[in-house]
C-alpha positions in Angstrom: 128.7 99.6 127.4 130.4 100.1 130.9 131.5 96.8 132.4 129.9 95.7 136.0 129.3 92.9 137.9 132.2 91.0 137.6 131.7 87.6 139.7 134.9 85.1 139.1 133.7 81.6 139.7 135.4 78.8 139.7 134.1 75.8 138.3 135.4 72.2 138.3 135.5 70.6 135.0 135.6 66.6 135.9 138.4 65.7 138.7 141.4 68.0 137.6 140.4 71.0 135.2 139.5 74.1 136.6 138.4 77.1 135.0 137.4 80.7 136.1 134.8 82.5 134.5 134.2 86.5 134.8 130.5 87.5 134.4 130.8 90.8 132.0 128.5 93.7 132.2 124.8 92.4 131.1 123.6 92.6 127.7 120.3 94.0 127.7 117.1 92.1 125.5 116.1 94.3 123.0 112.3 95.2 123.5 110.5 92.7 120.6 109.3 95.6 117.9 105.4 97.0 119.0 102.9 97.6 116.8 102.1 101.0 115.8 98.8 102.4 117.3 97.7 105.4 116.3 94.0 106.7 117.0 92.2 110.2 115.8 90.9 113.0 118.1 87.4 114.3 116.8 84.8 116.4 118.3 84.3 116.7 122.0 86.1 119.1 124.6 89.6 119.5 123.4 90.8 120.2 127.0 89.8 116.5 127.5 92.3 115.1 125.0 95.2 114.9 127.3 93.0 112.7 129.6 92.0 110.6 126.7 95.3 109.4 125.8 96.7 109.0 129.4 93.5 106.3 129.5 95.1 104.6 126.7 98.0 103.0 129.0 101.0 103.9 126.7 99.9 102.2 123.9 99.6 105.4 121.6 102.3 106.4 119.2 100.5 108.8 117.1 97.6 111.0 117.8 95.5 112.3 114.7 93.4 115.7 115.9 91.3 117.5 113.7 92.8 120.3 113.3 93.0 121.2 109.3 89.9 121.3 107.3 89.2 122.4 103.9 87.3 126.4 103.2 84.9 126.0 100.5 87.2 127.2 97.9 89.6 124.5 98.6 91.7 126.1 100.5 93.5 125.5 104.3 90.9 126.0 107.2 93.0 125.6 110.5 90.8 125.1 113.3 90.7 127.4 116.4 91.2 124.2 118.0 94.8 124.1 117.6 96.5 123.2 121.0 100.0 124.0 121.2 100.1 122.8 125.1 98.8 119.6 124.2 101.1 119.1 121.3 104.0 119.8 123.6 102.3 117.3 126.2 102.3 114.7 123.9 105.7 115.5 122.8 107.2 115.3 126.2 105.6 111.6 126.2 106.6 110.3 123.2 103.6 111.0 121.3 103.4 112.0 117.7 101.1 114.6 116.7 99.4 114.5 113.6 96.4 116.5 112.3 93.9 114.6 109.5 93.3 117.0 106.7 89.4 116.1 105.9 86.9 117.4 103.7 84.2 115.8 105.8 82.4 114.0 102.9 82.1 117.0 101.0 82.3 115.4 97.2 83.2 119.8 95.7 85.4 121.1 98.6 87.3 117.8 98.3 87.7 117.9 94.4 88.8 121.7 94.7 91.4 121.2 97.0 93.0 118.3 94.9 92.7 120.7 91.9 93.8 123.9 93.2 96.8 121.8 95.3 99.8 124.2 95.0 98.8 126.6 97.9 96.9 124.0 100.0 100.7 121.9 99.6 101.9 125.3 100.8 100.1 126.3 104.2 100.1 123.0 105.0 103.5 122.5 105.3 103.8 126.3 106.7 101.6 124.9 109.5 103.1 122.3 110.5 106.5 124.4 110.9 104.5 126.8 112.9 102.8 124.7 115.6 105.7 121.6 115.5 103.7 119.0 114.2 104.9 115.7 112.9 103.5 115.5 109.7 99.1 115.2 108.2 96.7 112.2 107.8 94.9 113.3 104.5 91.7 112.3 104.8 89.5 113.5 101.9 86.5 111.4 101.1 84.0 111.1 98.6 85.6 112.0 95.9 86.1 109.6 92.9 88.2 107.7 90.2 87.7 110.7 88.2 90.4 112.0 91.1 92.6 109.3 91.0 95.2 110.8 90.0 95.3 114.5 91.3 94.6 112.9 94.5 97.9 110.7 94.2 99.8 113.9 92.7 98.6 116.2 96.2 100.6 113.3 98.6 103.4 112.8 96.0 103.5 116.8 96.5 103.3 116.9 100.2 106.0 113.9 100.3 108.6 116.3 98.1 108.0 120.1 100.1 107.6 118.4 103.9 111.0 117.5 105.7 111.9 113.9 105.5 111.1 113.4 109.6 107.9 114.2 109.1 104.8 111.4 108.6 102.8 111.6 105.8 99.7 109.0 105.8 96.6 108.9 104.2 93.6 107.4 104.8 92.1 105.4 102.4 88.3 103.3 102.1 88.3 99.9 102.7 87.7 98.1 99.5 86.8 94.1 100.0 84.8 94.1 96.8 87.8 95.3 94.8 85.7 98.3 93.4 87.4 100.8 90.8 84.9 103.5 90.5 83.5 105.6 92.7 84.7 106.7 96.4 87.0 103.7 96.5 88.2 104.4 92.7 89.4 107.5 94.2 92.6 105.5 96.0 95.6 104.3 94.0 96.6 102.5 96.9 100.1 101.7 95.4 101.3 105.1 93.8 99.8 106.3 97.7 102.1 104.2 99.8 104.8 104.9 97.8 104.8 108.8 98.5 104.0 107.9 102.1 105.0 106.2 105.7 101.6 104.5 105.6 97.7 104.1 104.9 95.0 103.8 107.3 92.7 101.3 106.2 89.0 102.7 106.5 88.1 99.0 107.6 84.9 100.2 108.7 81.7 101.2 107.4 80.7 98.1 106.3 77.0 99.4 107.1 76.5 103.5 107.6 73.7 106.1 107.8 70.7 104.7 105.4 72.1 101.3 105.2 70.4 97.8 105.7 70.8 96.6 108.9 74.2 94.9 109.4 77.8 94.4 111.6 80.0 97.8 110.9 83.0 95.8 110.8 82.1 92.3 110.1 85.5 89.7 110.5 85.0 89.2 106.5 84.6 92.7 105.8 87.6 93.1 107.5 89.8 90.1 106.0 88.9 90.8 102.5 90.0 94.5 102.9 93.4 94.0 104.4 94.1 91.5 101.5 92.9 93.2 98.3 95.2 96.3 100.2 98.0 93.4 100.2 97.7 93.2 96.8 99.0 96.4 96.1 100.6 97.9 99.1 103.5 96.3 101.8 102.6 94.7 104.8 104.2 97.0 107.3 102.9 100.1 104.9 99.0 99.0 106.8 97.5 100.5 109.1 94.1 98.3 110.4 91.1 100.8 111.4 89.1 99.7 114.4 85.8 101.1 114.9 85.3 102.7 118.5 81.0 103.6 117.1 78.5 101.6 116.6 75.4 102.1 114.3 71.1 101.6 115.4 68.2 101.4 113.4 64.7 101.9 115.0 61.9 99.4 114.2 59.2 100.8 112.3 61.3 103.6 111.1 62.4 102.7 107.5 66.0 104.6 107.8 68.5 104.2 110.3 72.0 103.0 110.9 72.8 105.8 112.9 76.3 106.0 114.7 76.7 105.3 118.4 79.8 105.4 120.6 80.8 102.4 122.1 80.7 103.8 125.3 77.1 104.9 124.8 75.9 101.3 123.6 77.5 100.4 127.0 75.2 103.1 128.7 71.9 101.8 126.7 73.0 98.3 128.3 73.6 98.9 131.6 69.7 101.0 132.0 67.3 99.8 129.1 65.8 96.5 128.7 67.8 95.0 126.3 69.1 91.1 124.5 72.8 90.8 123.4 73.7 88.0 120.9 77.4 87.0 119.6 76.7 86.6 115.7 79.4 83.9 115.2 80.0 84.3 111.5 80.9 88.4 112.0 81.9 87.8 115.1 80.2 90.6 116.8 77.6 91.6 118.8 74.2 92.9 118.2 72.0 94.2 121.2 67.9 94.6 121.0 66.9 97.4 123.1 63.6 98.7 124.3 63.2 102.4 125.8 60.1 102.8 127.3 57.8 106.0 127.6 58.7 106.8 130.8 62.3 105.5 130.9 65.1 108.4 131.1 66.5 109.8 128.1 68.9 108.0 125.9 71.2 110.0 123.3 73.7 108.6 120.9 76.2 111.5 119.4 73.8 114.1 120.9 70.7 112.8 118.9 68.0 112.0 121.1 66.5 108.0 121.2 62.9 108.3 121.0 60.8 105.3 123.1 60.7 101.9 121.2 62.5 99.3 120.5 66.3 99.4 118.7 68.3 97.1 116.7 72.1 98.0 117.3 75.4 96.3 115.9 79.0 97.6 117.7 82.0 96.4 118.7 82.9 94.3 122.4 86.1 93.1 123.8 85.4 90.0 121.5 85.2 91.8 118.5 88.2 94.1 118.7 90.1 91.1 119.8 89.6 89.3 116.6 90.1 92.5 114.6 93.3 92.6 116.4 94.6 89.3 115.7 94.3 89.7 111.9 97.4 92.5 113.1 99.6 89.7 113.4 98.4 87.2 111.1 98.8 89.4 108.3 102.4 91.2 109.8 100.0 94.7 109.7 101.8 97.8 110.9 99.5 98.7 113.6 95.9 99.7 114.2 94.2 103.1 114.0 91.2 103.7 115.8 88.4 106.5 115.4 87.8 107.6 117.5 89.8 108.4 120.9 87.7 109.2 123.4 84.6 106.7 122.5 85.7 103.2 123.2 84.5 101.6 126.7 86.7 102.0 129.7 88.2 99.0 129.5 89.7 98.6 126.0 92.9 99.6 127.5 93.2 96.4 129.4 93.5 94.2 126.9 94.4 96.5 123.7 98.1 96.9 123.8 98.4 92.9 124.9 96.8 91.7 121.8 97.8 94.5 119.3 101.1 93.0 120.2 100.0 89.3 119.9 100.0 88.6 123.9 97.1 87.1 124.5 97.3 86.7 127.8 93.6 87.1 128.6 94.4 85.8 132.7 96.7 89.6 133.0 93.8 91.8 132.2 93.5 94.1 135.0 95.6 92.2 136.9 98.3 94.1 139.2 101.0 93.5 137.4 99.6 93.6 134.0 101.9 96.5 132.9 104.9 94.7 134.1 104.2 91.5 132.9 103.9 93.5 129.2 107.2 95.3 129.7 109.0 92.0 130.4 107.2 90.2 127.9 108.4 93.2 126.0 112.2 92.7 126.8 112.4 88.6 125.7 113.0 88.3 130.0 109.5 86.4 130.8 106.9 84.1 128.4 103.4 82.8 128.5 103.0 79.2 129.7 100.8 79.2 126.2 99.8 81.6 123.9 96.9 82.5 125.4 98.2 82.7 129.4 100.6 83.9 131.7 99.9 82.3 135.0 100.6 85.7 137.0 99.7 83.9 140.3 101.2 80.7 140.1 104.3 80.1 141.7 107.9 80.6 139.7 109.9 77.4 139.5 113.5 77.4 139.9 113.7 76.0 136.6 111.8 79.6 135.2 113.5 82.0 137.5 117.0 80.4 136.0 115.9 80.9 132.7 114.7 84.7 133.3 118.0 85.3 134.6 120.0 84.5 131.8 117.3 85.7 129.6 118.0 89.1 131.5 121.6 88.9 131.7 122.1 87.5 127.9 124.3 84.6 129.1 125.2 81.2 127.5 126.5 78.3 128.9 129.7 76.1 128.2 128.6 73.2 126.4 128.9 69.4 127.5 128.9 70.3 131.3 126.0 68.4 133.4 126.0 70.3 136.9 122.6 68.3 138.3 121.8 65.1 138.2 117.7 65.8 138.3 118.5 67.9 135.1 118.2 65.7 132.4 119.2 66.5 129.0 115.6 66.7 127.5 114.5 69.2 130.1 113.7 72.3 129.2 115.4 74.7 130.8 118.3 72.4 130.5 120.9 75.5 129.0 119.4 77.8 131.0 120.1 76.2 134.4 123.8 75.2 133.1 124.4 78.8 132.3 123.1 80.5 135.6 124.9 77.6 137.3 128.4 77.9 135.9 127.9 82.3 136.2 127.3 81.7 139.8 123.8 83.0 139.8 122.0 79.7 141.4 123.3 77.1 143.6 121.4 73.2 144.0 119.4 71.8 146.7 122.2 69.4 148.0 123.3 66.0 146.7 123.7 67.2 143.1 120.4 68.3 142.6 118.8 71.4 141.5 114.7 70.6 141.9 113.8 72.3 139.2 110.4 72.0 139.6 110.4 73.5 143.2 109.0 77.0 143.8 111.2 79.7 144.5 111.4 81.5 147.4 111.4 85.0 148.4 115.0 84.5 149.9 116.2 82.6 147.0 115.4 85.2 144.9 116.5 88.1 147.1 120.1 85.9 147.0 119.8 85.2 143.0 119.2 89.6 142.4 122.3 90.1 144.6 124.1 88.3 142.2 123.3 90.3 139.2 123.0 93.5 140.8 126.3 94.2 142.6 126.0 98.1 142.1 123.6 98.4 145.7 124.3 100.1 148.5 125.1 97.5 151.2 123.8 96.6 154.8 126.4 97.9 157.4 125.0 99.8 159.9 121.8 99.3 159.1 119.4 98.3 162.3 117.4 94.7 161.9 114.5 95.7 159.9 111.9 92.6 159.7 111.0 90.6 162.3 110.8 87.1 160.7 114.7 87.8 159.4 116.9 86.1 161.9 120.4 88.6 160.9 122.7 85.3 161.3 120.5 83.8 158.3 122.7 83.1 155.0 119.9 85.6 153.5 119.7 88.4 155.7 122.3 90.8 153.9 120.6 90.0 150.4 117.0 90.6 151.5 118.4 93.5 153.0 120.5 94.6 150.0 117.6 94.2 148.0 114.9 95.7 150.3 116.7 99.1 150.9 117.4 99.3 147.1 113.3 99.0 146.8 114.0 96.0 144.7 112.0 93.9 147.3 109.6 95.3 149.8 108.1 93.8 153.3 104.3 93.5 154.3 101.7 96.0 155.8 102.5 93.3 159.1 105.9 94.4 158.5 107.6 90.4 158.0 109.5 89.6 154.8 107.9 86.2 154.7 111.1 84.6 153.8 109.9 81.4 152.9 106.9 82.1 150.6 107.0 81.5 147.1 107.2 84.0 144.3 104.6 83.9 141.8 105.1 85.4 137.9 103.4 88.5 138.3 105.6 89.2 141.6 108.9 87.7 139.2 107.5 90.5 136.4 107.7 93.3 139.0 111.1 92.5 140.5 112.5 92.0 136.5 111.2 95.6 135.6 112.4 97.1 138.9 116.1 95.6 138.5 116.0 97.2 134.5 117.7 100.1 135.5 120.4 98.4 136.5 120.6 95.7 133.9 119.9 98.1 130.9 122.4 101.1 131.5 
């Protein structure tokens, strides 16, 4: 790492020691380890896919389109939906692209392909070559413990002919009751992980087409499947399925459970008569709705919703957020959703935040919610609890110390007390000590700090002058704000920091040097200084 910022500062140690201290180049936080989040692409209008994972804020690693299928003599099908643009798009942003091999419920084609493996093994891998893909999803379903093992054998035989870089994960039916025949008898979920980089727990379903009427993703269903797949399978080897569908079921009509998009249940809401209730124990919602005669049309996956009265179980904000939770209370890998493209708009508010265990339900939508995250991210900023950030309450000195030498990775001398209103049980106590004796704060006068006081907009221009030296500097330049007096002991940091768009003035064109900075505006200035921090 190249060496900047050197500030020597002299500090006296009682009446006669003195000591100088050079401030060496910053060590940069290491971003906390994210959660995987991967989600699948299925049906629609593939020219849309770009736009669907732009909506998901950054949060995507992986992207699953369906893009291999299986011919009816268990053979390769590639899809004339291939997209090499968009696989370069998502390249260029970081974004994994994986196809999901799928036999769509098709009990035969499935069993042939897992039979007849060898050349299936073989185009796949030629595929992926061609188009530069990262690796398959195998998705065959409805198949059965008769398959067990020819299904484990086609993912051990991917594992050997595919390059090492590339992802094999496989998809596999949640199974709370511990079941060993049948669809679920069909996964060995140990000898599965082992020839792969993960599964992708079907944690859904728990009601489908023909089904009683029930949650699709109940919070036990859920529980009990992630821990029967902990029985068998590492912790970081699980990958959570969350539900972006619904299901309905028609009164009167004696078969149902039909699947809905979330975003369409959100459509039946905002124009149909309709009741919504929390069920506590599943935790999640159910809506009665009633189309009338002469209402407008109403169509759920492009089947039409006749008049009369609808009993529908989905997934809210509330639901996901509890099915995220279980990410981190179990150490999960991540969360895969199907699918992309028909969640509500505003999934992506809160989604990354609490895949990631920030449940900071006050940053949702807020202006600074991305920057909050990214210095949440770095170690630089914290909650005030668990559950909030406080993005527009006012910074204390005592937190804009301790972001500082969060951001610059300092520590401080030991047994040195440089304020008198800083007692030894505070807080921040280190913190303060170590920004103090690098030179990055001064006190109040009379040996105090005021730790409790709000920071300024001119103490904190002051404070970033410190830790960025590398900025171009204020000679020459013409007075640009009005309320900046240029004989004030701030005026060449606020400038400093202003013309290196660290800082920026209001529409009225004043700096408002005396008004306090609140944690969202702290957030912002941390992720604008990163460049200069983290090279």
């Amino acid at each position: 790492m190249k060496q900047k910022n050197t500030l020597g500062k002299i500090i006296a140690l009682g009446s006669a020691c003195i000591i100088t201290f050079s401030l060496m180049a910053a060590v940069p936080v290491e971003a906390k380890a994210s959660k995987m989040n991967m989600a699948y692409l299925y049906g629609g209008n593939i020219s849309t896919y770009k736009s669907l994972v732009e909506k998901t804020k950054n949060t995507l690693q992986e992207v699953s389109p369906s893009y291999f299928d299986i011919t009816a003599d268990g053979n390769l099908k590639i899809t004339g939906a291939v997209d090499t643009a968009f696989i370069k798009e998502m390249h260029k942003n970081g974004v994994k692209v994986i196809p999901f091999l799928s036999n769509h419920w098709n009990r035969e084609i499935g069993r042939l392909a897992l039979k007849n493996q060898d050349k299936l093994v073989e185009d796949l891998v030629k595929a992926i070559e061609k188009y530069d893909l990262d690796g398959i999803n195998v998705d065959i379903e409805n198949v059965t413990e008769e398959d067990r093992d020819d299904y484990t054998a086609l993912v051990k035989n991917l594992r050997d002919k595919l390059p090492a870089e590339k992802s094999i994960s496989v998809a596999v039916a949640a199974n709370p009751n511990k079941l060993k025949k049948g669809w679920h008898g069909s996964y060995d979920y140990a000898a599965l992980a082992q020839h792969s980089d993960y599964l992708m727990l079907m944690s859904y379903d728990e009601s489908y087409t023909g089904s009683p009427i029930n949650p699709v993703a109940s919070i036990g269903f859920v529980e009990k499947s992630i821990q029967y797949a902990l029985e068998h399978v590492p912790k970081e080897k699980i990958v959570l399925g969350i539900p972006f569908y619904g299901r309905y079921w028609k009164d009167g009509e004696s078969f149902g459970g039909y699947g809905i998009s979330l975003n369409a249940v959100d459509s039946l809401l905002s124009k149909y008569g309709h009741q919504v209730t929390f069920d506590q124990k599943s935790q999640s919602p159910m809506a009665r709705v009633t189309i009338g005669p002469n209402d407008p049309k109403a169509y759920a996956f492009g089947k039409e919703l006749t008049p009369g009265t609808y009993t529908v179980w989905y997934e809210n904000e509330a639901s996901i957020k509890a099915k995220l939770r279980l990410v981190q209370k179990y150490g999960l890998k991540g969360t895969g959703s199907w699918s992309l493209g028909n969640e509500v708009g505003t999934t992506w508010d809160y989604y990354g935040l609490w895949l990631n265990g920030k449940y900071f339900g006050d940053i949702q939508g807020h202006w600074a919610q991305d920057d909050i995250l990214s210095v949440e991210n770095r170690g630089w900023m914290t909650g005030m609890s668990s559950t909030s950030f406080s993005p527009n309450t006012s910074l204390t000195r005592a937190q804009a110390a301790s972001t500082l030498v969060r951001v610059m990775g300092l520590v401080p001398v030991e047994g040195i007390r440089s304020f008198q209103d800083v007692p030894d049980n505070h807080w921040a106590k280190k913190d303060i000590e170590a920004a103090k004796q690098h030179g990055l704060i001064q006190g109040v006068g009379n040996g105090k700090f005021a730790p409790d006081t709000p920071v300024t907009r001119e103490q904190m221009a002051a404070m970033l002058n410190k830790v960025i030296l590398e900025t171009e500097g204020v000679a020459g330049m013409e007075k640009k704000f009005p309320d900046v007096a240029d004989n004030s002991w701030s005026y060449e940091p606020i400038m400093k920091m202003t013309t290196n768009d660290i800082f920026s003035g209001y529409p009225d064109g004043n700096f408002r040097p005396k008004e306090a900075i609140t944690r969202g505006q702290m957030a912002s200035l941390m992720n604008r200084i990163a460049r200069y921090v983290e090279k």
